[in-house]
N, C-alpha and C positions, 0 to 999 in steps of 0.2 A: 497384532501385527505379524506380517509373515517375514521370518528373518531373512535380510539380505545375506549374500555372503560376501566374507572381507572383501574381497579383490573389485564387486562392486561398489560395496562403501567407499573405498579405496578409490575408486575412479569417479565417482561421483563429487569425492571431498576435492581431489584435482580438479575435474571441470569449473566446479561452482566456484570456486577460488580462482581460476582465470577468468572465467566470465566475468569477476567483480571485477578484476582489472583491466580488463577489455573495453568496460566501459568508461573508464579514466584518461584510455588511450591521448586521447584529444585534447587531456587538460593542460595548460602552462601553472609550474612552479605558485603560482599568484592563486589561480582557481581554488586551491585544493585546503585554503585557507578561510575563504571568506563565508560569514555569517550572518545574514540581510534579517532574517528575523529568526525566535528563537524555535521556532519550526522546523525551521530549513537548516541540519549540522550541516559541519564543513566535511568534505570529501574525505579529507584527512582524519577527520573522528570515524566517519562510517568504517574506513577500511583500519583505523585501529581497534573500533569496537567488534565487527564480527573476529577478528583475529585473538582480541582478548577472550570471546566467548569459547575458542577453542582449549586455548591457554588456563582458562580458570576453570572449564566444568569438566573438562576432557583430560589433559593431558597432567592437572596438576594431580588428581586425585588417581591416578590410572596407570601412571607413567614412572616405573620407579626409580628416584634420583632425578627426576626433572628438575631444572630450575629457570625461573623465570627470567625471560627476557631484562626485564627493570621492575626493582622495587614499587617504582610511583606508577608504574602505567595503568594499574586497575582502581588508581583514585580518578584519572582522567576520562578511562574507555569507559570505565562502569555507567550502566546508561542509568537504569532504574531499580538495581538488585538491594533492597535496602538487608537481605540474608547476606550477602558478600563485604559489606561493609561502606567506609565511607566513599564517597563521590563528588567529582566535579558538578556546580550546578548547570543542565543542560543551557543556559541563555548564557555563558562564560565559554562554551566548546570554540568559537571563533575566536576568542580575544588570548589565544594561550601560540604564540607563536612558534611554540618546545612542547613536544619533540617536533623537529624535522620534518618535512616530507622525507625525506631521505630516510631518516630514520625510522619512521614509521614502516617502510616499503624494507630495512632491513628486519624490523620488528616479525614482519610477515612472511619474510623467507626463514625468518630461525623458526618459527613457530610451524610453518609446511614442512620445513625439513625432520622437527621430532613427531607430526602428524605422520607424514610416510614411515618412517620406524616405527610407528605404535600401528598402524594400521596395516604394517609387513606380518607382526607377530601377531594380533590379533586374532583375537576365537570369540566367531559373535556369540552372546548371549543376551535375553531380553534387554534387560536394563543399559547394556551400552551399545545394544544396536539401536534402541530410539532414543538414545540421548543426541548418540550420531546423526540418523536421521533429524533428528530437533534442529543440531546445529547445521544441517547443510540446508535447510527450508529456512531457519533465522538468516541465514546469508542470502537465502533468493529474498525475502522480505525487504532486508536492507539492499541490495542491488536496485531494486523498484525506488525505495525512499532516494539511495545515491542520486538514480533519474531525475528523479522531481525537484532534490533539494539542487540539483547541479541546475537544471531549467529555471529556477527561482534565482538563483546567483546573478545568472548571465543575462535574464528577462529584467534584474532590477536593475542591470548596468544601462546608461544611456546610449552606448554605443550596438545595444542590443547585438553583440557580436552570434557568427554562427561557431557551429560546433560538429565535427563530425564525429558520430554516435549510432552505433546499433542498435536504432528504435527506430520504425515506422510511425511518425507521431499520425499519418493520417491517409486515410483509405477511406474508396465509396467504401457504402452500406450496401448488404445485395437483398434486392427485394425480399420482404417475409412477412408470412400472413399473420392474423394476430393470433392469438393462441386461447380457447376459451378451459378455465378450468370448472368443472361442473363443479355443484354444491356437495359436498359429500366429506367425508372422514379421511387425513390422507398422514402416514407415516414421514416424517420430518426429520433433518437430524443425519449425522455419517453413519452406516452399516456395513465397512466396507473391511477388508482385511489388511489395508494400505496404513498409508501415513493423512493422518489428519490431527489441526489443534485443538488439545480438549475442546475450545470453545463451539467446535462439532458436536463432540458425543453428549448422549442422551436424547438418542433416536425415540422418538413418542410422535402419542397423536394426535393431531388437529383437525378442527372444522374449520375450513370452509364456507364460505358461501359463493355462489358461480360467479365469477369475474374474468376479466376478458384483457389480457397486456397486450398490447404494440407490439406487433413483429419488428421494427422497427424502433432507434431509436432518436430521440428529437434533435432535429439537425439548428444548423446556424442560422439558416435560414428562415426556421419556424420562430427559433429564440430570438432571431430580432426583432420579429415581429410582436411580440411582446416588450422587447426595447423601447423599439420605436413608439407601441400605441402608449407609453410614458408608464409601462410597469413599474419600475423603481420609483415615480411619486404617488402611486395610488394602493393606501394603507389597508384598501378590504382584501389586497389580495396575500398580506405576509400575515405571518406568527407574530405574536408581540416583541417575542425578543429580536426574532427576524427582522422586522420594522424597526427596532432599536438598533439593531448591526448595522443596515444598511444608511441611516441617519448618521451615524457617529460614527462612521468610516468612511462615508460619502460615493459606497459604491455602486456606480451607475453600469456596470458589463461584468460578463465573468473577466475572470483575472489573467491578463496579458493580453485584451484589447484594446487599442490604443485609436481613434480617431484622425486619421491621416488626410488631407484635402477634401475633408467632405466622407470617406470612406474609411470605412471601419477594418482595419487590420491587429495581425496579432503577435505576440513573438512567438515561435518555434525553431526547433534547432537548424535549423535554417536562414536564420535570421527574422526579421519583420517582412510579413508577408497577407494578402488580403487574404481574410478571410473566405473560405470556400464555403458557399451554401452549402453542399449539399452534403458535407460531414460531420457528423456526431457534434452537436456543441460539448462544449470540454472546459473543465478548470470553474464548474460550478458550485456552490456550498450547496446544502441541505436545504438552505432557508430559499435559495434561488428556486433550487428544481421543485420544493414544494408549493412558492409561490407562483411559478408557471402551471405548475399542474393547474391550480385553483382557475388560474386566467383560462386556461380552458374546458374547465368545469368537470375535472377528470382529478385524478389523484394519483401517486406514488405507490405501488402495490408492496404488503407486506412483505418481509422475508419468505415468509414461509408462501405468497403467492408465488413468488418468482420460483422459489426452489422446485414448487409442485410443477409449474409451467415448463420450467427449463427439464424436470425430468419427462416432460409431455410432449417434448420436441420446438420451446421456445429455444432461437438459437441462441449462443452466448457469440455477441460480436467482438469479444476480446480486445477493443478498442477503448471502453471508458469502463470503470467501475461504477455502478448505476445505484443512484441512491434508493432506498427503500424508506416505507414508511415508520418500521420496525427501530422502537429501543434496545441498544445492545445491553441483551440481561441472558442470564444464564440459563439454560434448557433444565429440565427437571432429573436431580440425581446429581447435577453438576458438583462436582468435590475440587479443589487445588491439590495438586500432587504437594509430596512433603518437599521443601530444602526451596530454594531458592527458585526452580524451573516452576514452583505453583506461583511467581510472582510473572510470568509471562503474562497470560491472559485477565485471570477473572478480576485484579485487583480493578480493573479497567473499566469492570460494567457499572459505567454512572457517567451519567450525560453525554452518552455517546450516541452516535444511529448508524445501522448497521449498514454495508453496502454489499451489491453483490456481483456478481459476472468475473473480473477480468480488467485490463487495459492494455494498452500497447505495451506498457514497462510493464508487466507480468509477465516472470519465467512461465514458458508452457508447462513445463513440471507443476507447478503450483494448481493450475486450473484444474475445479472439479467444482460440481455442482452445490455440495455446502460450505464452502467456502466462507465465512464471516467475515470481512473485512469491517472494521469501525474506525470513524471521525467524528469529531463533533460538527455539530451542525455548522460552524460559521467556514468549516475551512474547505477553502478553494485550489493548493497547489498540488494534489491530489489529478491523475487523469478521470476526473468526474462525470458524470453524464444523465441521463433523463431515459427512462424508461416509465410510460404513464398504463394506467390501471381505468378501468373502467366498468 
């Protein structure tokens, strides 16, 4: 990695730290609490969890004479650090009405304030310029989740209220041709001298065979026409377990489409509003967009097709994260760093699939071509999307 210097770290740790709260602008006292399922934290954890992430990897170890904000807040923030110790169970993060909003929000100005005096005196050196770096990408990550789990909040409420928020949930697509990638041996994997997550590195090489993606990707229009020709009751077209999610959850649409007089509408932060043909369907699982592929006798392209196509000039629409057909497992060489920062990624690679592109709730910072995003197959509140392979 190429070292930043202080005064950019410095200004990067400000921005990304307002940007998280920028997006909260619009919440009421009530919002910043609530826990619909145990996917979706409450506002109030996200923005105590990346602020403890500063607090316990940065400033405790770093900072001499630091003292923590409160004793208990890294049994509550700790998300999944089983190195850092004990933790609240993530499905319990909603039902804990202490600390405060208030509190929390003073949590994170003590915690910015000894941020700017360690990053005044600071002298980059490797190891705690990507740590830095580490922490200001973990906050654009959680920024993204804030998005979604706040749209899950307010999408379960019946008054489907709106919300104003710094996200474009939805823009045309601008016309694009497909992209063919020939058959041949193609280098895979980050090379770059930047910032990336391990779950990047261990650049290597693949074969190919010639396949051909969609300039485009599959709009609502397409999608419901698989709705409608009765996709959801016809079993040749899901996975087993697919077909078993979709039975015993009873899901008939991707998630936040709702049936209104005959017409099929959705929530967005806008409130309930019909559905537009002609943009990106959104908010699909794994088991959907794999089951639509099949319906149209096409398939989901590997990670590593999309990654060779998007460096061949497929565009990335920045609109949906697009499912691929790719198990999230680790690249060859892949190691966990020692201490607690190797529980980030790899503990993770088991039943997940990998995605790839972008969405509208992605910081531009973040976008770059290897990318690994993972979900499990069934989950939907995710901005998801369909990009088919052929």
């Amino acid at each position: 990695m190429i070292l930043a210097p202080s005064d950019t770290l410095a200004a990067s740790f400000q921005q990304v730290r307002t940007q998280t709260i920028q997006l909260c602008a619009g919440l009421e006292t009530e919002d910043y609490v609530v826990q619909p399922m145990p996917d979706a934290s409450p506002a109030k954890w996200h923005l105590g969890h990346t602020t403890w992430f500063w607090e316990t990897f940065v400033l405790q170890p770093n900072l001499p004479g630091y003292r923590v904000f409160h004793d208990e807040f890294s049994f509550v923030f700790n998300s999944y650090y089983e190195t850092v110790g004990r933790r609240s169970l993530r499905t319990q993060r909603g039902n804990l009405s202490r600390p405060t909003v208030a509190e929390v929000f003073r949590y994170r100005t003590y915690v910015d304030e000894q941020m700017d005096r360690f990053l005044t005196d600071f002298s980059p050196d490797d190891t705690l310029t990507n740590l830095i770096t580490l922490g200001i990408e973990h906050e654009r990550q959680h920024q993204e989740l804030l998005v979604t789990d706040i749209k899950y909040t307010l999408g379960h409420n019946p008054l489907f209220p709106p919300l104003e928020i710094p996200v474009e949930e939805h823009t045309p697509q601008s016309a694009a041709t497909p992209v063919t990638v020939a058959e041949g041996v193609y280098t895979v994997g980050y090379q770059g001298d930047g910032f990336c997550f391990d779950n990047e590195l261990g650049a290597h090489r693949t074969y190919l065979n010639t396949t051909t993606l969609s300039g485009t990707l599959v709009t609502n229009a397409e999608y419901l026409a698989f709705l409608e020709a009765g996709g959801y009751e016809q079993f040749q077209h899901w996975l087993s377990d697919g077909w078993a999610w979709v039975n015993a959850n009873r899901v008939r649409s991707p998630l936040y489409w709702h049936p209104v007089d005959g017409q099929w509408q959705h929530y967005t932060f806008a409130g309930l509003q019909p559905i537009d043909p002609e943009a990106p369907v959104c908010h699909v699982s794994f088991y959907e967009a794999d089951a639509y592929a099949r319906w149209r006798g096409m398939r989901l392209p590997s990670e590593f097709e999309w990654e060779t196509a998007r460096l061949q000039g497929l565009p990335n629409t920045g609109q949906r994260w697009e499912w691929t057909g790719s198990a999230y497992l680790p690249y060859p060489g892949f190691a966990t760093a020692p201490g607690a920062v190797g529980e980030y990624n790899g503990k993770f690679m088991s039943s997940q699939m990998v995605l790839r592109g972008a969405s509208v709730a992605t910081p531009p910072e973040s976008i770059r071509p290897t990318y690994r995003n993972f979900f499990q197959p069934d989950k939907q509140w995710q901005y998801t999307g369909i990009r088919l392979a052929y």
